[in-house]
N, C-alpha and C positions, 0 to 999 in steps of 0.2 A: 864221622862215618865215611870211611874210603873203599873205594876197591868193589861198590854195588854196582853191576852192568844193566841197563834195560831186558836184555834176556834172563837175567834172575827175577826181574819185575814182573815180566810177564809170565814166569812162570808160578811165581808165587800167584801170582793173579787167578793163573788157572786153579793150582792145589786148593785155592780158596771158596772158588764157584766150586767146584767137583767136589771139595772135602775125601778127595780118594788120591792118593799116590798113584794109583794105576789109570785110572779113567784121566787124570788129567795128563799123565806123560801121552796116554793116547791121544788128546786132543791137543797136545803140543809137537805130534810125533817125533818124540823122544824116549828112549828105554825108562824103563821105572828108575833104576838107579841112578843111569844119569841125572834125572832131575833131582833125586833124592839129595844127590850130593848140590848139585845147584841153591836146594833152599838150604842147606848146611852150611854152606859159604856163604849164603845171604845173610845168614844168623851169625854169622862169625862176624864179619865184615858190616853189624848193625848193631853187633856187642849184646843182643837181646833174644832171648826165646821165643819165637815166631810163632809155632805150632805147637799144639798136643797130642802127640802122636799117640794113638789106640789101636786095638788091636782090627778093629775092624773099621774105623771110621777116625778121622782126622777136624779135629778141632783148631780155630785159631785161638791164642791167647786174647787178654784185652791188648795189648798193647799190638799185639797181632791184627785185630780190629782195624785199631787206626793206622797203623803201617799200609795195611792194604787200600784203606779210603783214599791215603797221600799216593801210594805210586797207582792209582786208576786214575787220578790225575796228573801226576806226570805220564804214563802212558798215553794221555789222552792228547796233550799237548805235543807232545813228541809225535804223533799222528798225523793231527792236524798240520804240523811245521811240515810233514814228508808230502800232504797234501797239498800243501800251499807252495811249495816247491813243482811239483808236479802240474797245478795249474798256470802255473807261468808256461809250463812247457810247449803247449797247443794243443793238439786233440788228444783227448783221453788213451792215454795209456798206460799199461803197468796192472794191479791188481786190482780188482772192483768186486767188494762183497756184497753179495744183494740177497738177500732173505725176499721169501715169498709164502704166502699161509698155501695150505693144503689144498684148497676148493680153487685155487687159482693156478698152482704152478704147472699140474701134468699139462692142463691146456694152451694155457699162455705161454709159458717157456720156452716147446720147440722153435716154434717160428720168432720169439723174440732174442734169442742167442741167435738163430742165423740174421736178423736183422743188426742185431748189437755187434758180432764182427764182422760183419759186411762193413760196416759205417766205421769202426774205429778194430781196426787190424790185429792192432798193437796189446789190445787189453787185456788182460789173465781174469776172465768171469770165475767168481767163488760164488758156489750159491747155497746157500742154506733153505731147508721146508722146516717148518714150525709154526705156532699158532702167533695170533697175535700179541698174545701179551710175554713170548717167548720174544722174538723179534723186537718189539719198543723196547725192552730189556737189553739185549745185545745192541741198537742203536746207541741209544745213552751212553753204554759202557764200551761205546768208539768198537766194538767186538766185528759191529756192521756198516757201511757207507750209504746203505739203501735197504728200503724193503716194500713190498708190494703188498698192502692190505687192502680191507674195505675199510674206509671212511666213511665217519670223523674220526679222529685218534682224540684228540683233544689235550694233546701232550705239548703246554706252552714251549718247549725246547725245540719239538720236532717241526718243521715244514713241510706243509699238505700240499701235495700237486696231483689235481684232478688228473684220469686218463682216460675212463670212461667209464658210460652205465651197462648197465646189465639185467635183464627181467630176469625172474623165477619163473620156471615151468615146473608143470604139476605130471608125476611119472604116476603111473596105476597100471594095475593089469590090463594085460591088451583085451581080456575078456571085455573091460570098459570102456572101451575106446569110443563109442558110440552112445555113450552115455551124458548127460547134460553136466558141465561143468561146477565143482561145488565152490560154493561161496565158500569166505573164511569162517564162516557160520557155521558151514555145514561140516567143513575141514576140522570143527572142534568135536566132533561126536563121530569122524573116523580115526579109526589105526593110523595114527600120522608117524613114520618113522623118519630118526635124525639122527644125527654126528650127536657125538658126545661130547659131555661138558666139556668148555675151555675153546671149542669151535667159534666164531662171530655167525658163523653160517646159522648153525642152531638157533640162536637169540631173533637172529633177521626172520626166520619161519615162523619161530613162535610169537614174534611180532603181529608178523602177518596174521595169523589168524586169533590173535589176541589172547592167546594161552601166557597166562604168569607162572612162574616157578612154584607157586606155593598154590596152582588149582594139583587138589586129586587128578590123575590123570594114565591110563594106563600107556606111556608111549615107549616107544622100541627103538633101541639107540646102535650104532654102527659106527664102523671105527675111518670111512671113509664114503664118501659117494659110491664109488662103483660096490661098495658092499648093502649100503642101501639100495640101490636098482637092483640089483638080483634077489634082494628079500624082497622089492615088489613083485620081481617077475614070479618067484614063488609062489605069489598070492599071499604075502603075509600083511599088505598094510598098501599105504599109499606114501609118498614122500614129494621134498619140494628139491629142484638143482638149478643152478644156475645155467640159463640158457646157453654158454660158453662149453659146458660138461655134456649137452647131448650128445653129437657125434660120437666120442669116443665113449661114453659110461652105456649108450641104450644098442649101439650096435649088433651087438649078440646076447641082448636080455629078452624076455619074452616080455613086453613093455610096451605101453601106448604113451605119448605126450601130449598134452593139452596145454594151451596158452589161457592162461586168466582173462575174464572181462577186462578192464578198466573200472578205476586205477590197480594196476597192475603191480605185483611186490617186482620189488627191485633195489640193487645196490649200485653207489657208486665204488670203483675199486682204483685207488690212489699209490703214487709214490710216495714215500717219507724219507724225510732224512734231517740229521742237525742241522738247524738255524748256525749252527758257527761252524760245519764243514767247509773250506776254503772252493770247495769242488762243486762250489752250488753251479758257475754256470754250464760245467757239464754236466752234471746232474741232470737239470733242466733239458738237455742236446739228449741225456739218457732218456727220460720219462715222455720227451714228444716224438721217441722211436717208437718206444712201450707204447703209447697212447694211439700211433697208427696201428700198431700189428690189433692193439685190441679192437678199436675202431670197424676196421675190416674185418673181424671174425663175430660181432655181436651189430654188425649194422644189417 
């Protein structure tokens, strides 16, 4: 097999996650056709039928299969070699993709990119918002350098670097505000409203107040924080946010907060990244910026 370029690799890579011609030339930013012809040459130039092309949706062959397992590891390789190049360099520079889940990035973010090019000038931040198991997905598949979740991951590949904690406050109508704090007892026999499946946010709540997936239960689900707080302020329910989310999600809701007794729900919320990224010790230079800006903003 001669004449296969790494940018055919990665293209096939994408056609493969996407299974769309279009969606992937979009997340290659590349015309449709051009990539079209891209995996055409791939296939030529591999003597073998890669794809099945349908009229609405795109199939790999089997042999397509395993083609694409070998070049996620040679792209992966090839990565790392450009990373391990780049840590010899000195301070982080160059491109840095950092994934961040939903409940964390509107708030953390603004002040940690101006922390993060204050400190290193040179760097091109990519950031991606998605859930967690979107994110450990993209790590694995080298797609990401970093990402900022709640912890534990539990993913033996990935490295877990604490940044800091975080309590849950309890949002209710501001009719309530002077009302006596409910236990998680009590939290199970009102309108609890939450993110929806696939959130860690949701799981951490329904922890708290010790609701499983399989009680009957009538709760009311919301596609993000700030859409939660304005169906409290509604009066439709009560909900739980990360003390990080007050300022900006309760400022113009009609909305009261209340801090929990002790012990108090709360997450840790961690950097990750490959165990065999070359870039760990800036990583590390990364996540103890990350860890003061959160520090300062939840102490």
């Amino acid at each position: 097999m001669t004449g296969v370029t790494f940018k055919q690799l990665r293209y096939f890579d994408a056609l493969a996650r996407h299974q769309h011609f279009g969606r992937a030339a979009e997340a290659c930013a590349i015309s449709q056709p051009a990539l079209s012809l891209q995996i055409k040459e791939l296939e030529t130039a591999a003597g073998v039928l890669l794809v099945e092309r349908g009229a609405r949706i795109v199939r790999l062959t089997p042999i397509g299969e395993d083609f694409v397992a070998k070049a996620r590891e040679v792209l992966l390789a090839v990565d790392e070699l450009e990373d391990l190049m780049r840590a010899s360099q000195g301070p982080f520079a160059g491109r840095f993709r950092l994934g961040v889940i939903p409940t964390v990035a509107p708030y953390l973010l603004p002040a940690t990119i101006t922390a993060l090019t204050n400190r290193f000038p040179d760097i091109d931040l990519e950031l991606r918002e998605s859930v967690t198991k979107s994110l450990v997905a993209d790590l694995l598949e080298s797609r990401l350098d970093a990402a900022i979740v709640a912890l534990p991951i539990s993913e033996p590949a990935l490295r877990e670097f604490a940044l800091f904690q975080e309590d849950f406050v309890l949002v209710r109508p501001q009719a309530d505000a002077g009302k006596p704090i409910p236990s998680p007892q009590m939290l199970r026999s009102m309108r609890l409203l939450l993110l929806e499946e696939g959130h860690c946010f949701r799981d951490q709540a329904l922890s708290f107040c010790d609701i499983t997936k399989t009680q009957p239960r009538q709760l009311m689900e919301g596609s993000s924080l700030s859409t939660l707080v304005q169906m409290v302020g509604s009066g439709m329910g009560v909900t739980l946010i990360p003390e990080m989310a007050v300022p900006l999600e309760t400022r113009s809701a009609q909305v009261s907060v209340a801090t929990f007794d002790p012990p108090r729900p709360n997450r840790t919320i961690g950097m990750v990244w490959r165990k065999s990224n070359p870039l760990a010790d800036q990583l590390m230079d990364v996540g103890a910026i990350v860890r003061g800006v959160g520090q300062r903003m939840t102490g």
